[in-house]
PADO-724354 format. One line per 8 residues: number of its first residue (from 1); for each residue x, y, z of N, C-alpha, C. Coordinates in steps of 0.05 Angstrom, whole numbers, plus 5000, padded with zeros to 4 digits. Layout:
N
NUM = X,Y,Z,X,Y,Z,X,Y,Z | ...;
***
This chain:
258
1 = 7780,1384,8078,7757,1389,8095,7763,1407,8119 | 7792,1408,8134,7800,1418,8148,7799,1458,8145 | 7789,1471,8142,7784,1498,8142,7813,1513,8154 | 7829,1502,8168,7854,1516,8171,7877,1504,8159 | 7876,1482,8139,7888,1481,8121,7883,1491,8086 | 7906,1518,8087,7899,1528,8063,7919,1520,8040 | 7899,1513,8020,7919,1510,7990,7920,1537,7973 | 7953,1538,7959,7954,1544,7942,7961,1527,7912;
9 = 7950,1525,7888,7958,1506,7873,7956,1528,7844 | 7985,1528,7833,8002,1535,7822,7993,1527,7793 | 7992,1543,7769,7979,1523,7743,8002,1509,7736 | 8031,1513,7743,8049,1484,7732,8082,1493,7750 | 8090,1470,7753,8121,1467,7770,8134,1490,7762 | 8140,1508,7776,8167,1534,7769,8184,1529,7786 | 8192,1508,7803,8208,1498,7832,8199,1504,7849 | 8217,1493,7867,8213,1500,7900,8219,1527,7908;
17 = 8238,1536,7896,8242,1570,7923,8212,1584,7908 | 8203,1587,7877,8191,1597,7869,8164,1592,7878 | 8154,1569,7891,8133,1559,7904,8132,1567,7934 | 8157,1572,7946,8158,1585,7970,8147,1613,7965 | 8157,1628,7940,8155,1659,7949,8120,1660,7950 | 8101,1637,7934,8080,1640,7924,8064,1635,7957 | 8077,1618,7966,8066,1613,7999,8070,1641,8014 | 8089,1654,8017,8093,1674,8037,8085,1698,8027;
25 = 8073,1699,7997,8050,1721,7989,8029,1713,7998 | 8012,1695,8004,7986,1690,8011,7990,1686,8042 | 8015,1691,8061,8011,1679,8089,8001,1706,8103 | 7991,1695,8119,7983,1727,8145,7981,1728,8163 | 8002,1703,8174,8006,1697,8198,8034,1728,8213 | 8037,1726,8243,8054,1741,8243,8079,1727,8252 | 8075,1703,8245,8105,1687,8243,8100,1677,8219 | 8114,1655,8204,8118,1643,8185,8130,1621,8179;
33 = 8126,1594,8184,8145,1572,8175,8140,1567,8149 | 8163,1556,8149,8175,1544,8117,8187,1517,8118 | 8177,1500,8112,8182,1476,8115,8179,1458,8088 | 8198,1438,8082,8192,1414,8060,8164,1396,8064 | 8155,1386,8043,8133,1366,8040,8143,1333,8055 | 8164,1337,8056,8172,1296,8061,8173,1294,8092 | 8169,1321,8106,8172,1314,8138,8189,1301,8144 | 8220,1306,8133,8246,1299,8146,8245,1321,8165;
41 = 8236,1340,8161,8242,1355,8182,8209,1361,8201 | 8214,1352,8228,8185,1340,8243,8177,1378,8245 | 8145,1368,8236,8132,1396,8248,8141,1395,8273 | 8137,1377,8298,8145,1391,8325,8168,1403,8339 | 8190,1413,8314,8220,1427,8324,8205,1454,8317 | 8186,1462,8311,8175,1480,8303,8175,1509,8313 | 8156,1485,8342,8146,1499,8373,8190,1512,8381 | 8202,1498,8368,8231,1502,8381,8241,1528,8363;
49 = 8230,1528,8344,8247,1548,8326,8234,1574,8328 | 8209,1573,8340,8193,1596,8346,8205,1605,8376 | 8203,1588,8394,8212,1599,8425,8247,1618,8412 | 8262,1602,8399,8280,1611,8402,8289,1642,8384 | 8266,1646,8361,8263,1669,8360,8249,1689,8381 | 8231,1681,8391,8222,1707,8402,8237,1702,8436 | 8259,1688,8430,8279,1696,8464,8303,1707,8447 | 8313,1705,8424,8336,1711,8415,8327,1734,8395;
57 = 8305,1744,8395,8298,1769,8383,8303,1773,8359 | 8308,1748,8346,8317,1736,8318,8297,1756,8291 | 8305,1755,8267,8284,1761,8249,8278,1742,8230 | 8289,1719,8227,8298,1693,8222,8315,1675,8241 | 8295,1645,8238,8302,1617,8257,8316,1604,8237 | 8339,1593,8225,8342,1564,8213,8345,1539,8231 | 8331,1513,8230,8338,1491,8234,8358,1476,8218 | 8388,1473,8240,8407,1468,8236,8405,1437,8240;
65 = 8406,1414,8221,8409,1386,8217,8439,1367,8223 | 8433,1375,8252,8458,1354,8267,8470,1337,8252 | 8445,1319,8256,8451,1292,8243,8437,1284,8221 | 8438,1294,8203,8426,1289,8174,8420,1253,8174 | 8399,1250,8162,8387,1227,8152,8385,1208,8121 | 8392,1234,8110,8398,1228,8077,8421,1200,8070 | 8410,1203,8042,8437,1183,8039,8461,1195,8031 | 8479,1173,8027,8514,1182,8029,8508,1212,7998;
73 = 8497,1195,7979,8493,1211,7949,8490,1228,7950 | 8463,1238,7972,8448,1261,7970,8466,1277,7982 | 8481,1271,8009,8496,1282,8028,8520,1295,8010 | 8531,1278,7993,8556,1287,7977,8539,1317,7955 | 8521,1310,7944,8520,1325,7925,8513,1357,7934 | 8495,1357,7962,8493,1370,7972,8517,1395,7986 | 8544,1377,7990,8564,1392,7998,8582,1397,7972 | 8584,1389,7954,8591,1398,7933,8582,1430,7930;
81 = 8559,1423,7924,8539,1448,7913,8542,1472,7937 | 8540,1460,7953,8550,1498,7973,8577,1491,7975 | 8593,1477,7972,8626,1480,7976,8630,1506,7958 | 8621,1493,7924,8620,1516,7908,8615,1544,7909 | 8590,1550,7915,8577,1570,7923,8588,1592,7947 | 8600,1566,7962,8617,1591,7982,8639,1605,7971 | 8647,1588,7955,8677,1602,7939,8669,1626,7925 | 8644,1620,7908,8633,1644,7888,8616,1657,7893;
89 = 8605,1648,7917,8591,1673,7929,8596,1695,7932 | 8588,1724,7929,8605,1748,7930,8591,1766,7953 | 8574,1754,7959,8564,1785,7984,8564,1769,8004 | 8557,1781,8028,8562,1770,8046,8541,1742,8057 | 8537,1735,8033,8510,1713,8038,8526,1680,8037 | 8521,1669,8062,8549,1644,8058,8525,1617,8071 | 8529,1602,8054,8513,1579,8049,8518,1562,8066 | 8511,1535,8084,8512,1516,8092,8497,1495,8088;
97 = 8514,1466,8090,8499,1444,8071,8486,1435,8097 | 8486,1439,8115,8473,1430,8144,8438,1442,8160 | 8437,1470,8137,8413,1478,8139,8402,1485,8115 | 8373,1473,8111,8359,1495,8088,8342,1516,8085 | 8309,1498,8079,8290,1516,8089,8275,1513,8115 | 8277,1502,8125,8267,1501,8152,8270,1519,8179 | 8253,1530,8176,8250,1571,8187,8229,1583,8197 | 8230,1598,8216,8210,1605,8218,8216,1637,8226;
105 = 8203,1661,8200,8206,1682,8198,8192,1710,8212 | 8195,1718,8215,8178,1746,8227,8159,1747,8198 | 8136,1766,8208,8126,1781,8185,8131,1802,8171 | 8155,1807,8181,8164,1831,8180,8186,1819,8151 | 8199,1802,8154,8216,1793,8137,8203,1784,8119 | 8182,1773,8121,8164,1757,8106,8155,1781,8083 | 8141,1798,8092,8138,1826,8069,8162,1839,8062 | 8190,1842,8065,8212,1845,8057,8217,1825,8034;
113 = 8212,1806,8043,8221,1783,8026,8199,1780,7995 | 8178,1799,7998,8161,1794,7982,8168,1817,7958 | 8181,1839,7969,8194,1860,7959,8217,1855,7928 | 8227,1829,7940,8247,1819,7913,8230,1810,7890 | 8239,1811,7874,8221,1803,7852,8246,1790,7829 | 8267,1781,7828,8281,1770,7814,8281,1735,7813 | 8279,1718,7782,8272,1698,7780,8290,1676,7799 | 8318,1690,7790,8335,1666,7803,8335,1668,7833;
121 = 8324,1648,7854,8320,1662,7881,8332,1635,7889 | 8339,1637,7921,8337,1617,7945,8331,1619,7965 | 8306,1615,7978,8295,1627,7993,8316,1627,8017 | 8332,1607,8027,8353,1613,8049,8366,1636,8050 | 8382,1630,8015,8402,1651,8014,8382,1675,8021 | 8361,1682,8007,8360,1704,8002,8353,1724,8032 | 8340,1705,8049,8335,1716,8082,8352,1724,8093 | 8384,1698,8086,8402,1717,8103,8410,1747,8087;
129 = 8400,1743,8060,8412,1774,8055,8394,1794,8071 | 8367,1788,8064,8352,1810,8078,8354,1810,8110 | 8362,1806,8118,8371,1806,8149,8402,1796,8161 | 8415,1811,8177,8437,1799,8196,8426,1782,8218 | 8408,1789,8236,8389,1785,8254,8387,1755,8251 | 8402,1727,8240,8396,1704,8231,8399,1690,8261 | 8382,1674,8270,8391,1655,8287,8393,1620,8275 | 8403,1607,8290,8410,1577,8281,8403,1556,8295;
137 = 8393,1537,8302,8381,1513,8326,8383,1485,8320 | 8396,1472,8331,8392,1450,8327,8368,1437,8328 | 8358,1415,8298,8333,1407,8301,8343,1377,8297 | 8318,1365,8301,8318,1332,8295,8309,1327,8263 | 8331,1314,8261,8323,1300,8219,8313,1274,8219 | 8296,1268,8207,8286,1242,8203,8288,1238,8179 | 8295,1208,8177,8294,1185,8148,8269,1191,8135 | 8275,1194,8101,8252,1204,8091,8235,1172,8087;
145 = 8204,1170,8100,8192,1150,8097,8182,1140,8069 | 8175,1150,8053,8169,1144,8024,8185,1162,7999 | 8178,1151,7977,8192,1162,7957,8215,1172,7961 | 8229,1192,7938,8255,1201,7929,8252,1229,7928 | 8288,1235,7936,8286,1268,7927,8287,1275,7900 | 8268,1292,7894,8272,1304,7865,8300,1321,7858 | 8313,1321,7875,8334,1334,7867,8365,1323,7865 | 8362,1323,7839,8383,1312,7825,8408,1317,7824;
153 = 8434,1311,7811,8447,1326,7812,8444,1343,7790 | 8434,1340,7765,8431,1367,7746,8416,1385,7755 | 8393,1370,7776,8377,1397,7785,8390,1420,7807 | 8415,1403,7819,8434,1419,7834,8448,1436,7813 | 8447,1426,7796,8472,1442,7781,8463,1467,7767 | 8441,1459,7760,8418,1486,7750,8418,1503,7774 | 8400,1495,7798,8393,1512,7818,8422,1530,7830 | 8451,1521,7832,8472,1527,7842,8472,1551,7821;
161 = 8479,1547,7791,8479,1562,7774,8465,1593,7770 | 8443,1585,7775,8414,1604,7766,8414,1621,7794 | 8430,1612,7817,8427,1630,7843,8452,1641,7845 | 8476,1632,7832,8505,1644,7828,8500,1669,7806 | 8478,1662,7784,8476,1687,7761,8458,1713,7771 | 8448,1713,7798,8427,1724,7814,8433,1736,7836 | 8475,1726,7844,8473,1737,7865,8498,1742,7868 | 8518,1743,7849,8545,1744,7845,8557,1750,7815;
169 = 8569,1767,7815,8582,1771,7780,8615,1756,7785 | 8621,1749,7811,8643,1737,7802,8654,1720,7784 | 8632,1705,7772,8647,1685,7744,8654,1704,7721 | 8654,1735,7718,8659,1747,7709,8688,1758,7712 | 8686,1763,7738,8716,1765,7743,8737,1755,7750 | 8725,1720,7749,8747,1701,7741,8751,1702,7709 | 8732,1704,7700,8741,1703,7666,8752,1716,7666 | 8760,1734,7668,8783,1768,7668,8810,1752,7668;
177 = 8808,1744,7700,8837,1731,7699,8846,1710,7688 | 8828,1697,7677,8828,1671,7656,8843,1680,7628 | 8830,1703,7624,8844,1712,7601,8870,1729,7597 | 8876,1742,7621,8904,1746,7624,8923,1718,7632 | 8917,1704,7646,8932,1680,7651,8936,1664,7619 | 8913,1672,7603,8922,1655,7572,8937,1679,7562 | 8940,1699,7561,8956,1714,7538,8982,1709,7549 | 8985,1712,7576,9014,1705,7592,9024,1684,7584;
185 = 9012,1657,7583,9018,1638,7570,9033,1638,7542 | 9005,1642,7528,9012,1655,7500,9046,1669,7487 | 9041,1696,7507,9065,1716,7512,9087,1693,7518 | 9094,1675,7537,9124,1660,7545,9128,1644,7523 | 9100,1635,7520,9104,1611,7482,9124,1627,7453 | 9108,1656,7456,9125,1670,7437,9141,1677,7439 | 9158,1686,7464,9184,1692,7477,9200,1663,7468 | 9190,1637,7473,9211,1620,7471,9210,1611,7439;
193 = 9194,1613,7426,9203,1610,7403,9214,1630,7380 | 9219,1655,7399,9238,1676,7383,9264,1672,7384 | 9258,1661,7411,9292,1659,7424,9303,1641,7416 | 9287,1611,7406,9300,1593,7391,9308,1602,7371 | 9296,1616,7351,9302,1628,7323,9318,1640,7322 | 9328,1660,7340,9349,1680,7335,9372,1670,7350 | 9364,1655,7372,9395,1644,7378,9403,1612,7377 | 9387,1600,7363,9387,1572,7356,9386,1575,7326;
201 = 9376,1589,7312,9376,1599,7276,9350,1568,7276 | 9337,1569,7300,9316,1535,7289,9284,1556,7295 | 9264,1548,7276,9239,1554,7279,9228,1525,7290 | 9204,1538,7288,9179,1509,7299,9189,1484,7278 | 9200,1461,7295,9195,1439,7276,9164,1427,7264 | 9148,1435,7279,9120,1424,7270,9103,1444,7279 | 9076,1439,7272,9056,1450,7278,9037,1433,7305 | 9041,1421,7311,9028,1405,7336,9032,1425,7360;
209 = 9041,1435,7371,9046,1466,7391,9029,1481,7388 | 9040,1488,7351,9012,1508,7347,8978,1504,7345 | 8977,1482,7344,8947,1470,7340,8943,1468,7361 | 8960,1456,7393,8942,1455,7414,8944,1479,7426 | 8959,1495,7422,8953,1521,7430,8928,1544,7421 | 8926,1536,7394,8901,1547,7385,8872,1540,7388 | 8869,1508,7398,8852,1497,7404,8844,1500,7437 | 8871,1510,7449,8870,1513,7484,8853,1538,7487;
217 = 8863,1559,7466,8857,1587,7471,8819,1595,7454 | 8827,1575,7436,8791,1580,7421,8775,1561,7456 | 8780,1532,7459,8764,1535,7484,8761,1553,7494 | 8787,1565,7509,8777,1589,7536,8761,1609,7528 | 8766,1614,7501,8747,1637,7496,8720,1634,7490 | 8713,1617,7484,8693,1598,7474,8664,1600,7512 | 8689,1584,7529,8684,1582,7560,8677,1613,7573 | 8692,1632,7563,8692,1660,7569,8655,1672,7557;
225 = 8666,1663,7534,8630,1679,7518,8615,1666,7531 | 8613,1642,7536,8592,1628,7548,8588,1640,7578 | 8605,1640,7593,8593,1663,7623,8587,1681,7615 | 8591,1701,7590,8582,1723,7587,8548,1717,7579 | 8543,1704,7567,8519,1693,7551,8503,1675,7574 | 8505,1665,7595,8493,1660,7621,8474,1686,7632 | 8496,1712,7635,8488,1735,7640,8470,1750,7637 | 8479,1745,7602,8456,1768,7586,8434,1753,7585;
233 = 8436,1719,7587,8408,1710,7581,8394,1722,7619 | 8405,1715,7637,8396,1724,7655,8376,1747,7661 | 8399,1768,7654,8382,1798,7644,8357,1794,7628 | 8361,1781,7607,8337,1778,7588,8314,1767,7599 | 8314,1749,7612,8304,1739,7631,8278,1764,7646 | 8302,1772,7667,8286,1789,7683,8276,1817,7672 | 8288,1828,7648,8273,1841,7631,8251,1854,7629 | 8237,1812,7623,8213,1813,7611,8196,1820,7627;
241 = 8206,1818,7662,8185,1819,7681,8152,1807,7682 | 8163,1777,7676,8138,1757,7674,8134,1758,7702 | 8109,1744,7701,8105,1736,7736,8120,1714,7739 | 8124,1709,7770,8137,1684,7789,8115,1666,7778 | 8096,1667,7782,8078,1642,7783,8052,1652,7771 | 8038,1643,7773,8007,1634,7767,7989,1613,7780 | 7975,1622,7793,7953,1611,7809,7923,1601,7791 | 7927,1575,7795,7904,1559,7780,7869,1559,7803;
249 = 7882,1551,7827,7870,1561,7841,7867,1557,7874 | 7852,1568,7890,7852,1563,7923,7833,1543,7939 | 7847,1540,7961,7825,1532,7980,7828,1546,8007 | 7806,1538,8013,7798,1556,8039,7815,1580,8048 | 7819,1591,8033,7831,1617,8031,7814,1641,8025 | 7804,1658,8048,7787,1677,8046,7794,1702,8033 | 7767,1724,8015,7780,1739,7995,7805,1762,8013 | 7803,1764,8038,7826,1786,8049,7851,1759,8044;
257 = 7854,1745,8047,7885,1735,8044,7892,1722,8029 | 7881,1731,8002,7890,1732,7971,7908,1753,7964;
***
């Protein structure tokens, strides 16, 4: 009933960052927050994340979570998942488990940000790429009052994944070295059993060596195709150049800020 609360409603779940980009296409404000549904994080750090952009001339606010409220679970799985990510991260985009979406953007970034068009996204990560200009603030976290987070740890493990194949080729060029570190292997295995032969006159007493060696090396390669095949599905993916979303439909959203 409220006329300045506007819906957008989506014809079915594509996630959260992908529900964000769908918000900051329809916003027309000339700031922008971004905030979760569970109000751990209080609308009124808001008023704080805005002052401190327009005194720190910021192009992006994150609210930085002192004192997190979560449980131990959530807390662990959460630092897992960017521990990772910082390691394999490759541009200069570096994650923290202490802030997420809670932001408040220029408009200026906001139509930058609308500019990307690739599936695998995070809306954090992806701001600090589009800008250096990042500022950081301490906000207040509150205990979530009802229900559960939807986010799992497989759903961590997807989302970590699908934003590592979107924003880094380095599992590529660990596989590289993966596979010279097995032929090296390989190479000293064959060195020592020549050397037994020719200066011991003894070959392989068994085949158990050779079977776990052939079974070590079919894994890695096995592990190897499979990052390659992450990739190309990726590509395939963005390819097709489907849309982000689909809009079932609005509320009080007038036809200029469609």
């Amino acid at each position: 009933a409220d006329s300045r609360v506007k819906v957008v409603t989506l014809s079915r779940n594509r996630g959260q960052h992908i529900a964000i980009s769908a918000g900051l296409d329809y916003a027309v404000g000339d700031y922008v927050a971004v905030m979760d549904c569970d109000l751990q994080d209080p609308p009124e750090e808001l008023r704080k994340l805005y002052t401190h952009l327009i005194d720190g001339g910021y192009d992006a606010v994150f609210g930085v979570r002192a004192h997190r409220q979560d449980k131990w679970l959530k807390r662990f799985k959460a630092n897992c998942y960017h521990a990772v990510f910082r390691r394999i991260a490759q541009e200069a985009v570096k994650t923290e488990c202490d802030h997420a979406n809670f932001s408040v953007i220029t408009r200026q970034t906001a139509g930058h940000y609308r500019l990307f068009k690739e599936r695998n996204r995070s809306y954090s990560e992806l701001v600090k790429h589009l800008t250096g200009n990042v500022g950081f603030l301490d906000v207040r976290h509150d205990a979530r009052h009802s229900g559960s987070s939807s986010y799992s740890l497989r759903r961590y493990i997807n989302a970590g994944v699908a934003f590592i194949l979107g924003s880094s080729n380095r599992p590529l060029i660990v596989s590289i070295y993966c596979a010279f570190i097995s032929f090296f292997i390989a190479l000293l295995f064959g060195l020592r059993v020549a050397y037994n032969y020719f200066i011991y006159g003894t070959s392989v007493p068994g085949w158990s060596s050779l079977a776990m060696l052939t079974c070590f090396f079919a894994g890695l390669q096995m592990l190897l195709l499979g990052i390659l095949g992450l990739y190309i599905g990726a590509v395939f993916n963005e390819s097709k150049r489907r849309p982000l979303y689909l809009v079932s439909k609005t509320q009080n959203l007038m036809d200029k800020e469609k």
